[in-house]
N, C-alpha and C positions, 0 to 999 in steps of 0.2 A: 684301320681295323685289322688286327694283326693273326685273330682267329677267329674258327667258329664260335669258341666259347665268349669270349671277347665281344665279337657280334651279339650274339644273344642277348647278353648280361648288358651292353650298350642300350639294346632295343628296349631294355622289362624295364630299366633303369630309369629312364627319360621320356616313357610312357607312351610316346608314339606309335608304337611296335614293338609289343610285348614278345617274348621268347616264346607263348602258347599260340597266336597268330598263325605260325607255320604250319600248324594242326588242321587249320580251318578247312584249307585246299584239301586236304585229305577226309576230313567229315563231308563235305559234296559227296568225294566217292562212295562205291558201297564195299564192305566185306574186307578190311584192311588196318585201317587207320589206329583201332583201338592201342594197336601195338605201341604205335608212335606216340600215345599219350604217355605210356607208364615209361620210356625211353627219355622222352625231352623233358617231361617234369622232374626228374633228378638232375639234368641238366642245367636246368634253371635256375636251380638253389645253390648246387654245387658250385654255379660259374657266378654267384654273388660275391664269392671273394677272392675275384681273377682280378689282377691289374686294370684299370680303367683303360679304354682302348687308344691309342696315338691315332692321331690322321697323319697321313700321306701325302698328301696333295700338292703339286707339283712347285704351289705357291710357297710353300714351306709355311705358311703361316697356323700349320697346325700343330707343329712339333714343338717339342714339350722342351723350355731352356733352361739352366739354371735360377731363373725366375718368372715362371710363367703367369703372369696380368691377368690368364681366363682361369687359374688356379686357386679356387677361396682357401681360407684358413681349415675348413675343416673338411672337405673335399677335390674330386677330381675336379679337374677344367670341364667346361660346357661340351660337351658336343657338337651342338648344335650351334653353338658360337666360331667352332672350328673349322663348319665346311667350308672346303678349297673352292678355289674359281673355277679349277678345270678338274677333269675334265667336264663339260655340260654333256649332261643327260638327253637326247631327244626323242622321245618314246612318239612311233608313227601308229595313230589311230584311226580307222577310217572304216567303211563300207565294203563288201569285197566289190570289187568291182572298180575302185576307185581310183587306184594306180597308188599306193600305198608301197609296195615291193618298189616300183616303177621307180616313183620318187626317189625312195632309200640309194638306190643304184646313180641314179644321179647327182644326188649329193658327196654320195660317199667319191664318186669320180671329181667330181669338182673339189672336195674338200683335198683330196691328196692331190689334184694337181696344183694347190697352193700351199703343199709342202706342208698341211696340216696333220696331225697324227688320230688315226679314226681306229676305231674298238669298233667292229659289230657283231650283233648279238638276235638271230632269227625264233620268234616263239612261236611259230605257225607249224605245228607239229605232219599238218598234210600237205605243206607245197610239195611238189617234187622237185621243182631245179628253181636256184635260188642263182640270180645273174652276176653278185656282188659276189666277193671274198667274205666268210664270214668266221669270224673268233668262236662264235658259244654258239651249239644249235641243240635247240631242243628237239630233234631227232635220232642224234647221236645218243640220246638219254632213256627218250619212251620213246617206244613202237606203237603208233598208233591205230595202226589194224590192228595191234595183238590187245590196245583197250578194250577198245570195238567189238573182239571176237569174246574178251573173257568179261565183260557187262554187260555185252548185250545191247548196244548203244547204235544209233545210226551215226552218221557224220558228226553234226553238227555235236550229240550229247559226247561220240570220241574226244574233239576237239576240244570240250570244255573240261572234260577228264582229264587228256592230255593236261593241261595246263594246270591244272589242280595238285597231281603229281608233281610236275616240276615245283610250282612254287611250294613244296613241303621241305626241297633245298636249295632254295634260292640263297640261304646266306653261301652256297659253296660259290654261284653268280659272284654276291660279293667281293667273296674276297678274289677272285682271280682278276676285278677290276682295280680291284684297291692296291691289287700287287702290281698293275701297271698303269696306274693311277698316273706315276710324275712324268709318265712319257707319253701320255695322251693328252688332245685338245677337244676332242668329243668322240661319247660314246651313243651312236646309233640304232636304232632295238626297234626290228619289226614288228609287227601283228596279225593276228589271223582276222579274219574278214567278220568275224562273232563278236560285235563289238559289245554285245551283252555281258562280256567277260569285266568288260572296264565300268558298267553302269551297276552289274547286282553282285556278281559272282566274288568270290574272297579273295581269287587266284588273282586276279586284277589288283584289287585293294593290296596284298600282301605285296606284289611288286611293286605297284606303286609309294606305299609307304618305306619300303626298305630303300628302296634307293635314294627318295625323298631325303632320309634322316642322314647319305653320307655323302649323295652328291648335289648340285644344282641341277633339277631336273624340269622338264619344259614337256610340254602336251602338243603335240603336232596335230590337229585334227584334218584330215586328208577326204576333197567332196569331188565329185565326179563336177563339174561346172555344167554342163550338157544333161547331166541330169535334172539338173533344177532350176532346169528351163519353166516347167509345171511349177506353178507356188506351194502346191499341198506339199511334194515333195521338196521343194528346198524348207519349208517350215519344218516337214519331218525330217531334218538333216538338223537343221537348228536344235531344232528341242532334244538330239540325241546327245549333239556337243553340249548344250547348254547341261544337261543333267551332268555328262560328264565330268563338266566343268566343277560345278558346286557337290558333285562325289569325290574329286582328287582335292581341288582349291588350289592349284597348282596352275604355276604361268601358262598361260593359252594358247594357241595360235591353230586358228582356221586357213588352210590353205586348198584355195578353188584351183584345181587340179584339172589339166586338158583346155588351158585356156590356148592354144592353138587350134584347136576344134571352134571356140566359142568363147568369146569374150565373158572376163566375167565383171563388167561395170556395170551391168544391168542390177546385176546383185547386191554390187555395194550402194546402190541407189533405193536398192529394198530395206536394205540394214538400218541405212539416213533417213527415209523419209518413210512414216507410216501409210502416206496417204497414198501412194503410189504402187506398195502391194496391196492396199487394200481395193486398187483399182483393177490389178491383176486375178486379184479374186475372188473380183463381183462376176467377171467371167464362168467363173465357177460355183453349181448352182448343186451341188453335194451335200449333205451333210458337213462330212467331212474342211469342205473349205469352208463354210459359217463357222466351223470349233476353231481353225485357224487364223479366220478373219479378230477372233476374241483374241486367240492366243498371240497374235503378233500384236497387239498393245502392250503384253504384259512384254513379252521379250526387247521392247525398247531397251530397255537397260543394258541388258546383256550384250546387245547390239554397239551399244554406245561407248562398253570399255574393252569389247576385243580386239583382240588384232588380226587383223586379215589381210592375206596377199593371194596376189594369183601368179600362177607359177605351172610351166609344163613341163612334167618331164620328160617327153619327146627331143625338147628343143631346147632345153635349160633356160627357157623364160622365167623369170623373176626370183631369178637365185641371190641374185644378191638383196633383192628385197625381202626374201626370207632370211638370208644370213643376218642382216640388220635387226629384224623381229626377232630371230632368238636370243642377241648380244642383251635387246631392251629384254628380253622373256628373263634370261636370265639375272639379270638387275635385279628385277622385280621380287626374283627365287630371295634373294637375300634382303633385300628392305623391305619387303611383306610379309611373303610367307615365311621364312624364320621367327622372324617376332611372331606370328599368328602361335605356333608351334607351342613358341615359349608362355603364351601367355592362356594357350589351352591346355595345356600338360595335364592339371589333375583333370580335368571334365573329360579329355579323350579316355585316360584309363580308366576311369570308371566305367566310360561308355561301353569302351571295348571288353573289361574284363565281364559284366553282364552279359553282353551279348557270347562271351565263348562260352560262359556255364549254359547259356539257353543252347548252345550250340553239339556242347557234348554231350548233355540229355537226351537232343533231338538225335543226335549222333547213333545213341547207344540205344535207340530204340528201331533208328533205319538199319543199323546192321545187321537187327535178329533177324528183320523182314526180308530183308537181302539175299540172306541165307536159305532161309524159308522158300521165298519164292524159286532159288536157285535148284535146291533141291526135289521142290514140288513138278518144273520144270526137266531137268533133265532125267530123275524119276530113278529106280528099281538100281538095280546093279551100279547106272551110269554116276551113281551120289557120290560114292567114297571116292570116285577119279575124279569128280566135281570138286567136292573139297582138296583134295591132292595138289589138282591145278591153281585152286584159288590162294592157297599156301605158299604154293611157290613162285604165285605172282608176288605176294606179298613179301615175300625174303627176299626178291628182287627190289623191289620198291623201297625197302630199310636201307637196303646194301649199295645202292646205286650213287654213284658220284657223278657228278659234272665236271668234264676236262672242255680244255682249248682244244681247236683242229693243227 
């Protein structure tokens, strides 16, 4: 993908990930975004007749030769036929709590001590100290107390702001992997402990789909093992990845984390056999474990095609059994979900372009309110610095680029 325009006109093109998408993360926010519509819809037309985009990809089997096989007679080559093997995507998903950072740092040590070539990329806009080396931070981008201060937001609502923001330029992400795309073997991408972001939120979806459509990309799901010693809670662990699961559609992998604290074969004993958590939580005499006692019949299934390893990262236990899980994760990225892609094209973008017009409606109705309450709020004199400041967050927010460290 050679630009941003390029990127766009890829995404609107191939229906995946439409060029208005990148709107969405910014419609969550309040008091801004409007801008970004009347900006990116000339963009999207205008980049209709930009060059079809070339991949990169380390394998070369994207590049375009004097007779290229994925080239029809009266169009570009696929895209989606083109994505390279490497680098693999592995987006770390988990609970806070979980060892999700912990993890990342462990592999990323393990990966370069076998000479591998590692990209990383942190989107948790409130860690403070991040233990790895990392390429892309989305702190160097938004200030997340300054969300916080100028919405109005406690933590958790910064957090989701945060990331709303960023992904409104996630193609600049993109392209700085695409540009070191043939010299990478994986690209590794934290998360913030909100994993609401990756079940409703768009900022979730927009990342995920965007990289989906350039790299082979794999779902890490990261569980505290020692937490879900309790069945209610390992069920409410499951049914988080599970949703997440059938939200991306994307290769899986569940990894029971702190298995030097606590074995996690108990677990995999719960996944195999129904009868045996259901013995765990007859124990349990809550509401709450009768709805799970129901619910883990249904999750058989789910149980049945993922993959799971356990793995510490204290100790680098079961690192190579995860390296094997992503090599198959990644297989899978190309003999499944590619073909899924291709043979959902028109029904995604119908899907999704309904769902933006319901989005810019609801959009252009949360603004006024926005406003309103902003100024009903800080009140008398304090309005016209109210709008002052909210203006100049928002020319911030146009103008802002994402660099490397």
């Amino acid at each position: 993908l050679r630009s941003n325009h390029a990127i766009k006109e890829h995404c609107r093109q191939y229906h995946h990930l439409p060029c208005t998408p990148w709107l969405i993360g910014a419609m969550e926010t309040a008091g801004f975004a409007a801008s970004l519509v009347a900006e990116c819809a000339p963009a999207s037309s205008s980049s209709a007749s930009a060059s079809p985009p070339v991949g990169t990809g380390s394998t070369g089997d994207a590049e375009m030769g004097p007779a290229d096989p994925l080239k029809s007679e009266t169009g570009p080559a696929d895209p989606l036929k083109s994505i390279p093997k490497s680098p693999i995507v592995i987006l770390m998903i988990g609970m806070a709590g979980s060892g999700k950072s912990t993890w990342m740092h462990r592999m990323v040590i393990r990966l370069q001590s076998q000479k591998k070539r590692v990209y990383t990329i942190n989107l948790d806009p409130a860690v403070r100290n991040v233990a790895y080396p990392v390429n892309v931070d989305i702190r160097d981008t938004v200030n997340y107390k300054e969300v916080m201060k100028h919405f109005g937001l406690g933590p958790n609502g910064g957090i989701m702001t945060s990331l709303n923001l960023f992904a409104t330029k996630f193609d600049q992400v993109l392209a700085l992997i695409d540009k070191r795309a043939p010299d990478l073997d994986y690209v590794l991408i934290d998360t913030p402990g909100q994993i609401e972001v990756f079940n409703w939120s768009a900022s979730g979806q927009i990342i995920l789909d965007s990289l989906a459509v350039s790299f082979p990309t794999v779902v890490c799901y990261v569980t505290d093992t020692a937490r879900c010693a309790k069945p209610v809670t390992f069920m409410s662990n499951m049914l988080y990845a599970c949703s997440i699961l059938y939200k991306t559609k994307l290769p899986f992998i569940i990894a029971f984390n702190k298995v030097d604290v606590m074995s996690h074969s108990f677990l995999i004993e719960w996944m195999e056999d129904f009868e045996k958590v259901g013995q765990a939580l007859s124990r349990e005499s809550s509401y709450v474990a009768s709805l799970a006692r129901s619910m883990s019949l249904a999750m058989e299934e789910f149980y049945r095609n993922i993959r799971s390893v356990g793995v510490s990262a204290v100790t680098g236990q079961g690192c190579e059994d995860f390296e094997r899980a992503v090599r198959e994760a990644a297989e899978e990225f190309h003999t499944e979900y590619v073909p899924f892609l291709q043979e959902q094209r028109r029904d995604i973008e119908e899907k999704r372009n309904r769902a933006i017009d319901e989005q810019i409606k609801a959009f252009e109705r949360s603004t006024n309110r926005a406003k309103a309450t902003k100024r009903s709020r800080e009140g008398g004199l304090d309005e016209m610095d109210g709008d002052e400041d909210m203006e100049e967050l928002e020319k911030d927010v146009r103008d802002f680029s994402i660099q490397e460290r």
